[in-house]
C-alpha positions as CSV (number, residue, x, y, z in Angstrom):
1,X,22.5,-19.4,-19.1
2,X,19.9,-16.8,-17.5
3,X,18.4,-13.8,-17.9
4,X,17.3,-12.6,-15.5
5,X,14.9,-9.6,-15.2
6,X,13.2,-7.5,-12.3
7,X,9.6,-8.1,-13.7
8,X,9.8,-11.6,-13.0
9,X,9.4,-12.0,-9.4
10,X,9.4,-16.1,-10.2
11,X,12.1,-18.5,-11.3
12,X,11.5,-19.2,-15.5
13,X,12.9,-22.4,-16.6
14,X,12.7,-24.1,-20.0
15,X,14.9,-27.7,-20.5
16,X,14.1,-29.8,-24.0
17,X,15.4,-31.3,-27.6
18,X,14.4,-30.8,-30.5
19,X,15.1,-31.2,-34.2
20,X,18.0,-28.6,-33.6
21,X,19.8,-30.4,-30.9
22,X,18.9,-34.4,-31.1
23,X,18.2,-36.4,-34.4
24,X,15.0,-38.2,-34.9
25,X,16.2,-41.7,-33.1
26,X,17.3,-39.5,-29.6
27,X,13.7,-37.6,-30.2
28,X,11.4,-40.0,-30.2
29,X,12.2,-41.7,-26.9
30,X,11.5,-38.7,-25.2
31,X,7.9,-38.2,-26.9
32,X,4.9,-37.9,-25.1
33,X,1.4,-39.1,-26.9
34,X,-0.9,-37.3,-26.6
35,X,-3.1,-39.6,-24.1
36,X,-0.6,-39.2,-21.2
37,X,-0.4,-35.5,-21.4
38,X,-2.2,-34.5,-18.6
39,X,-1.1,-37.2,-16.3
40,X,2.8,-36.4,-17.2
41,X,2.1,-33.0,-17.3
42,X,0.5,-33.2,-13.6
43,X,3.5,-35.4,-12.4
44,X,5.6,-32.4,-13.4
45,X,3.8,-30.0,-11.7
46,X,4.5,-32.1,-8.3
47,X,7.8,-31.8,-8.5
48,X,9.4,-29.7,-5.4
49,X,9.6,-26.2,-6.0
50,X,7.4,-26.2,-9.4
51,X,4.6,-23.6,-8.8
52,X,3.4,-24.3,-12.8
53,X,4.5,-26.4,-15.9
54,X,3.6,-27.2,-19.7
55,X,4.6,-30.1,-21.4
56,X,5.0,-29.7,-25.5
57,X,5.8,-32.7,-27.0
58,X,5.6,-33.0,-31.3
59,X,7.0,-34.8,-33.4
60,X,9.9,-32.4,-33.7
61,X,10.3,-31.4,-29.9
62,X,9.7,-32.0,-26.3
63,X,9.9,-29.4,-23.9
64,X,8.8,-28.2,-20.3
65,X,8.3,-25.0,-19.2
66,X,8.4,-24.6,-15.7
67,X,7.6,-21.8,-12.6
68,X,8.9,-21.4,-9.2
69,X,10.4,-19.6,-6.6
70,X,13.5,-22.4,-7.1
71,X,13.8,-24.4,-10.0
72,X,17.6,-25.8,-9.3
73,X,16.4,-28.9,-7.9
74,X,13.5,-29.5,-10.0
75,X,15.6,-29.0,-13.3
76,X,18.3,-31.5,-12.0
77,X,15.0,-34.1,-11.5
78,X,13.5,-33.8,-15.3
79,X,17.1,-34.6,-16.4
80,X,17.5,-38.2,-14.6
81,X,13.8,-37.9,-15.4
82,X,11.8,-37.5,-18.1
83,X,14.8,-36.6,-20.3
84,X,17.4,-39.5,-18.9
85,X,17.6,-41.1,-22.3
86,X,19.3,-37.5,-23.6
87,X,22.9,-36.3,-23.6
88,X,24.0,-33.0,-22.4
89,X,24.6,-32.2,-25.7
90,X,20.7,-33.3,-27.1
91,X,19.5,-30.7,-24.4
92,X,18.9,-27.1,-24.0
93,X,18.3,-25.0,-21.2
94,X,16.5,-21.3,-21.1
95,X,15.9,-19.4,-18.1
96,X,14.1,-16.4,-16.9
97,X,13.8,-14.1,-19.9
98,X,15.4,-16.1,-22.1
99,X,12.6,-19.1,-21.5
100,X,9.7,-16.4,-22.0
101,X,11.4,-15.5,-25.6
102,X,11.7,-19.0,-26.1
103,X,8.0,-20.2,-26.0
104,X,7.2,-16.7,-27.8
105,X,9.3,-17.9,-30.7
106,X,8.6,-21.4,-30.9
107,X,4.6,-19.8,-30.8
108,X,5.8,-17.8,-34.2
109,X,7.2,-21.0,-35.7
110,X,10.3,-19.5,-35.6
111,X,12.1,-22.2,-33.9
112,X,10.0,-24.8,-36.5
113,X,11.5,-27.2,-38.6
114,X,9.1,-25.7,-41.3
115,X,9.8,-22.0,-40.9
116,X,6.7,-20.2,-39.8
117,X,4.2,-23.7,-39.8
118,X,1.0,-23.3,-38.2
119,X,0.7,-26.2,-36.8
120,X,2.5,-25.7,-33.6
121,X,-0.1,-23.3,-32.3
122,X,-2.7,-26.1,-32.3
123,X,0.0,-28.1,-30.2
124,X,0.9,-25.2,-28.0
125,X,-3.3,-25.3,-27.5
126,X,-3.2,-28.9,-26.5
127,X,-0.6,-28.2,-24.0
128,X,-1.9,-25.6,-22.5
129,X,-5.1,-27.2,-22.4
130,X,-3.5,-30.3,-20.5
131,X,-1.9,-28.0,-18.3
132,X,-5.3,-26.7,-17.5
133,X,-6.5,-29.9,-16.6
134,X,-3.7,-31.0,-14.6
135,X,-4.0,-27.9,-12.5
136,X,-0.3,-26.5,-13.3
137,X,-1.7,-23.3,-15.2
138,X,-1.6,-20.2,-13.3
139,X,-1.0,-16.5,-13.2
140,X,2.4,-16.4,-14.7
141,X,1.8,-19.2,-17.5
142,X,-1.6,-18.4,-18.7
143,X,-1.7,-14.8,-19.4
144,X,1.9,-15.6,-21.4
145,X,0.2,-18.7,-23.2
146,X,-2.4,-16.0,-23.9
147,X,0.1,-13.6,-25.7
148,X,1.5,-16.3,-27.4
149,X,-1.2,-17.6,-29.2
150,X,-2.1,-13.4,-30.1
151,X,1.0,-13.2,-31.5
152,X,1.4,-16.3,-33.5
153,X,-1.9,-15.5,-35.9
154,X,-0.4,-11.6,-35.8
155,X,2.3,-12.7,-37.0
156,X,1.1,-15.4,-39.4
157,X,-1.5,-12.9,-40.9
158,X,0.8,-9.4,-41.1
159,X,4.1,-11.1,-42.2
160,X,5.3,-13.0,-45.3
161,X,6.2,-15.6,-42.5
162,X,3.0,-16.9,-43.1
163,X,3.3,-17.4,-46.9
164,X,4.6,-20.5,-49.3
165,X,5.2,-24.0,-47.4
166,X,3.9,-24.0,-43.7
167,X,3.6,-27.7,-42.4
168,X,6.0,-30.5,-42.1
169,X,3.2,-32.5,-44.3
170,X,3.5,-30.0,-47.4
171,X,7.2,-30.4,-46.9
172,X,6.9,-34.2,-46.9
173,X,4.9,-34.1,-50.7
174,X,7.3,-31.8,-51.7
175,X,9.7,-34.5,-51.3
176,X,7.8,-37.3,-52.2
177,X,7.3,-35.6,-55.4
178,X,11.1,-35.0,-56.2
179,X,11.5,-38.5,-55.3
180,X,9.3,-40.2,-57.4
181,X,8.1,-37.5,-60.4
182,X,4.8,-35.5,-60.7
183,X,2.1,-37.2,-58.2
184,X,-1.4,-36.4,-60.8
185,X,-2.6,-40.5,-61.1
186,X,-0.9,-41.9,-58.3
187,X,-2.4,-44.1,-55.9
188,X,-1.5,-43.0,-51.9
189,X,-1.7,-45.0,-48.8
190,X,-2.3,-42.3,-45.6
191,X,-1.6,-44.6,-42.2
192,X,-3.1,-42.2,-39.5
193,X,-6.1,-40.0,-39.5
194,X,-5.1,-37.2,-37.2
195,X,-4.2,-33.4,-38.4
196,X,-0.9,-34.5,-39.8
197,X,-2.1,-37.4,-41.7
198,X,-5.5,-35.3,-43.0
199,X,-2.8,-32.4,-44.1
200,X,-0.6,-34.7,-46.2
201,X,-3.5,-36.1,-47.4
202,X,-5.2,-33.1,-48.8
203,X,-1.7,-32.0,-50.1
204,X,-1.6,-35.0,-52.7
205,X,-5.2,-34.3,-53.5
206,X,-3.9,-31.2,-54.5
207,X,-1.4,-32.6,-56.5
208,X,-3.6,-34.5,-58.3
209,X,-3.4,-38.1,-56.6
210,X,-6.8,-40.3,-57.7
211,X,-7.0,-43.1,-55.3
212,X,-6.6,-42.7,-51.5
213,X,-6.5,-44.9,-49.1
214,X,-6.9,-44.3,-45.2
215,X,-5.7,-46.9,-42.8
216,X,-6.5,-46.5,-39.2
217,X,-6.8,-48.2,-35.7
218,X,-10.1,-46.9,-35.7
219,X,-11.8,-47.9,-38.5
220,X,-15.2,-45.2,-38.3
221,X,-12.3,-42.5,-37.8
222,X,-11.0,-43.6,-41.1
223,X,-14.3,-43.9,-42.8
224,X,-15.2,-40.3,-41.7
225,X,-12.1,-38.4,-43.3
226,X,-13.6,-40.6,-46.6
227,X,-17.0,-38.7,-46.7
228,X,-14.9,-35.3,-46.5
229,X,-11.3,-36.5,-48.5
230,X,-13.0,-39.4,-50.8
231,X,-10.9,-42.6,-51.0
232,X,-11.8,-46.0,-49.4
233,X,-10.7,-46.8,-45.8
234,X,-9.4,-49.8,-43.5
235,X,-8.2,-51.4,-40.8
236,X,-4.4,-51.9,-39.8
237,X,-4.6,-55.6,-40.6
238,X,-5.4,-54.3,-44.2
239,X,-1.6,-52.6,-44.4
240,X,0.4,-55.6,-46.4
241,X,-2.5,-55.8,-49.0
242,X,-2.9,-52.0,-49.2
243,X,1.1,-51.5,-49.9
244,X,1.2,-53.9,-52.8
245,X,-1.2,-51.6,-54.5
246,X,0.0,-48.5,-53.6
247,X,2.9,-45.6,-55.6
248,X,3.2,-43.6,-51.7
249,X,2.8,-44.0,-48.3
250,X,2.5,-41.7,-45.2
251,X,3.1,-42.4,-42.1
252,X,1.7,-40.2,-39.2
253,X,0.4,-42.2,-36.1
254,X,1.3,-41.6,-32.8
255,X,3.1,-45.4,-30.6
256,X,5.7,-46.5,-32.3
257,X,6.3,-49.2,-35.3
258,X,3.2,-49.4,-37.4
259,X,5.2,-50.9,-40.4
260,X,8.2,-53.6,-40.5
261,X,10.5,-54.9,-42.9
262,X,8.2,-57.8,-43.8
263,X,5.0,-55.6,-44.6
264,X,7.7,-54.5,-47.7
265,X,9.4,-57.4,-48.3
266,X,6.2,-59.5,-48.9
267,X,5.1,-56.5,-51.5
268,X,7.6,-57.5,-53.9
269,X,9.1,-53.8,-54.4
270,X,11.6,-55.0,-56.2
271,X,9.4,-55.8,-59.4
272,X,8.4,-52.2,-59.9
273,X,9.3,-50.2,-62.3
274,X,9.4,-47.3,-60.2
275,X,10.6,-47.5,-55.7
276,X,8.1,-46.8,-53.7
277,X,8.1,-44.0,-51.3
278,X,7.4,-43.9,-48.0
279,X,6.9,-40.6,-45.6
280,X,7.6,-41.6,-42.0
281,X,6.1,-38.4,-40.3
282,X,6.1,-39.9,-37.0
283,X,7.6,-39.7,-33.4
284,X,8.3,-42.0,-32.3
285,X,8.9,-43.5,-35.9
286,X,6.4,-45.7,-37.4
287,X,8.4,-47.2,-39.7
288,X,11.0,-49.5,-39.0
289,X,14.7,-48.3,-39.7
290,X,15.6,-52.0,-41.1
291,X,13.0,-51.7,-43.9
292,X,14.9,-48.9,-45.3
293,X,17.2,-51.6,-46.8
294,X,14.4,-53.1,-48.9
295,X,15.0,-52.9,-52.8
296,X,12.2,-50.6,-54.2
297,X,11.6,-48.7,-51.1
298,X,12.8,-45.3,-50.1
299,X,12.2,-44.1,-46.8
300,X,12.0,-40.7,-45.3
301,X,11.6,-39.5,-42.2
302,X,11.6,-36.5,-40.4
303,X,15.4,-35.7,-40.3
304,X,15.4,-36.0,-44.2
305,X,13.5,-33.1,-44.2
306,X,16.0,-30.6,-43.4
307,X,17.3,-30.2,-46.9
308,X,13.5,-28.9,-47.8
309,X,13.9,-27.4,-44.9
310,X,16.9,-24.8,-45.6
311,X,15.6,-24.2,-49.3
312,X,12.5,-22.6,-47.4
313,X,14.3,-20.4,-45.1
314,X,16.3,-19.0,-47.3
315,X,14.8,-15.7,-48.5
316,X,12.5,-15.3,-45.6
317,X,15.4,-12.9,-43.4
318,X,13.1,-10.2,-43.9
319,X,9.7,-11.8,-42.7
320,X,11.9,-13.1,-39.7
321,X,13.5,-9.7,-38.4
322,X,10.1,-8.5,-38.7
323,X,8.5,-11.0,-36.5
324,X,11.4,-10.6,-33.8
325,X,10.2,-6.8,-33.5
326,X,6.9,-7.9,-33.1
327,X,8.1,-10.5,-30.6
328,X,10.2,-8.4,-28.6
329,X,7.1,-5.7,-28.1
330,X,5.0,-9.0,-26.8
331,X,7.6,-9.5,-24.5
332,X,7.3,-6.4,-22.8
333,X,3.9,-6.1,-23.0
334,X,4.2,-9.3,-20.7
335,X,6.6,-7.5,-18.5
336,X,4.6,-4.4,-18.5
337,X,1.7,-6.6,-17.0
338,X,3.6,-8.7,-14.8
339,X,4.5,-5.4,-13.2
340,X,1.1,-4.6,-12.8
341,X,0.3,-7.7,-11.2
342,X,3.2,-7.2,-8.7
343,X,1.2,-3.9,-7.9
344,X,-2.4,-5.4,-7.0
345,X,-1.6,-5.6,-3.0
346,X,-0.5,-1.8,-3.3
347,X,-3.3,-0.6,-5.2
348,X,-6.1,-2.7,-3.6
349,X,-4.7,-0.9,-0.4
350,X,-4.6,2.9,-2.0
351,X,-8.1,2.3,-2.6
352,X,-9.3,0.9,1.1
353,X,-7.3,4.2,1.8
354,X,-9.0,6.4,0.2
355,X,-12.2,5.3,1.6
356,X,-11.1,5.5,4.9
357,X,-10.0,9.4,4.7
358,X,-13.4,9.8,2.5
359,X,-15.5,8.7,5.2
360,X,-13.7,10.3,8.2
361,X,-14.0,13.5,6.2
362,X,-17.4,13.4,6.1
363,X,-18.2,12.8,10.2
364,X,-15.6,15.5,10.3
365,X,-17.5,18.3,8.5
366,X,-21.0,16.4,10.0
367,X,-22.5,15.8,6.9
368,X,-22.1,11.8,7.1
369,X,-25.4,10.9,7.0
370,X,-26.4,13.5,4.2
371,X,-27.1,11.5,1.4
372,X,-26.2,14.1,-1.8
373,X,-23.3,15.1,0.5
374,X,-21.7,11.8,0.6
375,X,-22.8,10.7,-3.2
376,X,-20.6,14.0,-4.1
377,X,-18.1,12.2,-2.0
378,X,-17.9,8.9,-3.1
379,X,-18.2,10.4,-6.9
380,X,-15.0,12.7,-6.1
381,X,-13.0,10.2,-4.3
382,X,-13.8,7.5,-7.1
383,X,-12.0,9.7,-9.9
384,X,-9.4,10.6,-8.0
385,X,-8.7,6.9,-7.7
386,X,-9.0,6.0,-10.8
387,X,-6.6,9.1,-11.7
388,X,-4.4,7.9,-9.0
389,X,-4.6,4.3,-10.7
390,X,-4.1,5.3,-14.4
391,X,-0.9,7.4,-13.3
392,X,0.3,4.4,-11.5
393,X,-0.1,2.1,-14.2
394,X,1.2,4.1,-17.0
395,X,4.3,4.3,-14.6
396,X,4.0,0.5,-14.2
397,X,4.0,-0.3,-18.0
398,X,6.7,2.2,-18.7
399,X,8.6,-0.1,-16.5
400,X,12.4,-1.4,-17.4
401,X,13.5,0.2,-20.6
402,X,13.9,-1.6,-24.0
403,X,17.9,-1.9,-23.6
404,X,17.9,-5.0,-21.0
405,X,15.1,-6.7,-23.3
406,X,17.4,-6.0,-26.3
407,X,20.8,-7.2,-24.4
408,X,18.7,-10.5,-23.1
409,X,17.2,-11.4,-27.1
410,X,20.5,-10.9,-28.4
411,X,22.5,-13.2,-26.0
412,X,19.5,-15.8,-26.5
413,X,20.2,-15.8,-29.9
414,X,23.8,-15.8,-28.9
415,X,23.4,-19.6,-27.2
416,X,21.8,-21.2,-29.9
């Protein structure tokens, strides 16, 4: 569905999945790592008709935001494309003003898994950052990437939004610790050293948990969050021994299956007095599905979090109405400006104008070459420019009313 809207003299189109429309298993076949971000992002970007694009790809969604003049063909190419693996019913499309709200939202952490998480505006960084690089960043993207990170710590900083559990790692303890009683004592093993796996990590710290362990593919990365976290850390070949020892693991590397059924099995789960819980936090999953079917070992992954998930939205209506307001006044603040930028040509040329009818003024009345005369000109004519100019763009920003921004949120929510 679109939305169109006169401020946007370019084509808007956002196509994705995300925990909303596709379960873990559809999602991470269509995740990006982070190494290849640039180089899909730039393939994007060379697509016919694409004037700019940003790739977002976490654990919980991939998406592509794109601009041009004509985006039908283009759209029909990322769907035998980089999404061929999805159904039409793992897919969503957002156009025009409706893609614009989109990005806004999923900026808030509205659209999170984790209501209100922070972590997405470090992704959303990353993206536009690759965007950057690739050279698919340009006047329509980056001022609105610009107003999307603004709004996100506005809103994270002025609204309850920003209060009680905020990452997809906090969620994952939460669980852990239902699963398995109070975690004070407990001994963790943390596979992956990057923000996810540091969060989780200083979650069971705060939960009391004595003995870490950090396993990495990079052992000196693993060894570093040691001098900050505490706990010993090792290699991946290190994983079988590690488990044995271990109450909890986490699981939040980026390449697919870090852990099989056989690095369980070989543990001897089934002599424990208590099951052993492991935290799959990964897209594509780290864990193997099969292992789930080890005695002793219960596995969750990132579609088992959604029962948190809805305990932590409930009772948060009023923090969320609030940030749409906000939202929706970002919205046309981008609007506003976009109009403004349509203007340039016209107000670059009121201002060649005006020097023109200046200085034929002057040889006019023969005082040309009299310097005070023409400083009292140039003075003059420059504030009636810039009076000219402010009228104009008060006029600008005053722009489309609030009704057809209204009507357009509404029948986005409407779709979803």
């Amino acid at each position: 569905m679109t939305a169109s809207h006169p401020d946007l003299e370019r084509q808007f189109a956002l196509i994705g999945l995300s925990h909303w429309s596709a379960p873990v298993d559809m999602r991470e076949k269509h995740a990006v790592p982070g190494d290849q971000l640039v180089a899909r992002t730039r393939e994007l970007g060379a697509v016919d008709g694409v004037d700019e694009a940003l790739l977002l790809s976490t654990c919980n969604r991939t998406e592509v935001l794109l601009v041009g003049r004509d985006l039908s063909g283009a759209l029909t190419a990322l769907r035998s494309g980089i999404f061929a693996h999805a159904g039409p019913q793992h897919l969503y499309e957002y156009r025009d003003l409706h893609a614009v709200v989109h990005l806004m939202r999923v900026g808030c952490g509205l659209d999170s898994l984790v209501l209100g998480e922070s972590q997405i505006l470090g992704q959303l960084r990353e993206s536009a950052s690759a965007s950057e690089t690739a050279g698919t960043l340009g006047d329509h993207l980056r001022p609105l990437l610009d107003q999307t990170f603004a709004l996100g710590k506005r809103v994270r900083a002025r609204t309850s939004l920003g209060e009680g559990t905020l990452s997809v790692a906090r969620v994952a303890v939460d669980i852990a610790e239902r699963a398995s009683g109070p975690l004070e004592e407990s001994r963790a093993l943390i596979v992956g050293t990057g923000e996810t796996g540091i969060l989780t990590a200083r979650h069971l710290v705060a939960r009391g948990s004595r003995d870490l362990v950090f396993a990495n593919r990079t052992l000196a990365n693993a060894e570093k969050v040691t001098r900050d976290l505490g706990g010993r850390a090792v290699g991946l070949d290190a994983l079988e021994r590690e488990i044995a020892r271990c109450d909890l693991v986490a699981v939040c590397v980026d390449g697919g299956r870090v852990l099989h059924r056989d690095h369980f099995e070989r543990a001897r789960l089934d002599r424990r007095d208590a099951p052993l819980v492991a935290l799959d936090l990964s897209v594509p999953r780290a864990i193997d599905p099969e292992a789930a079917e080890v005695d002793g070992l219960l596995v969750y992954d990132l579609d088992d979090l959604a029962r948190v998930v809805a305990e932590n939205r409930r009772g948060r209506e009023a923090a969320t109405r609030e940030t749409s307001e906000m939202l929706l006044a970002e919205v046309a603040k981008y609007l506003a400006r976009r109009r403004v930028a349509r203007a340039a040509p016209l107000l670059s040329g009121l201002g060649e104008r005006f020097e023109e009818v200046r200085s034929a003024y002057l040889s006019e009345a023969g005082v040309a070459e009299d310097p005070r005369a023409r400083e009292l000109a140039v003075e003059l004519s420059r504030r009636l420019l810039d009076a000219a100019f402010g009228a104009v763009k008060n006029g600008l920003r005053g722009g489309s009313g609030d009704e057809l921004l209204d009507r357009a949120y509404r029948s986005y929510l409407d779709q979803r």
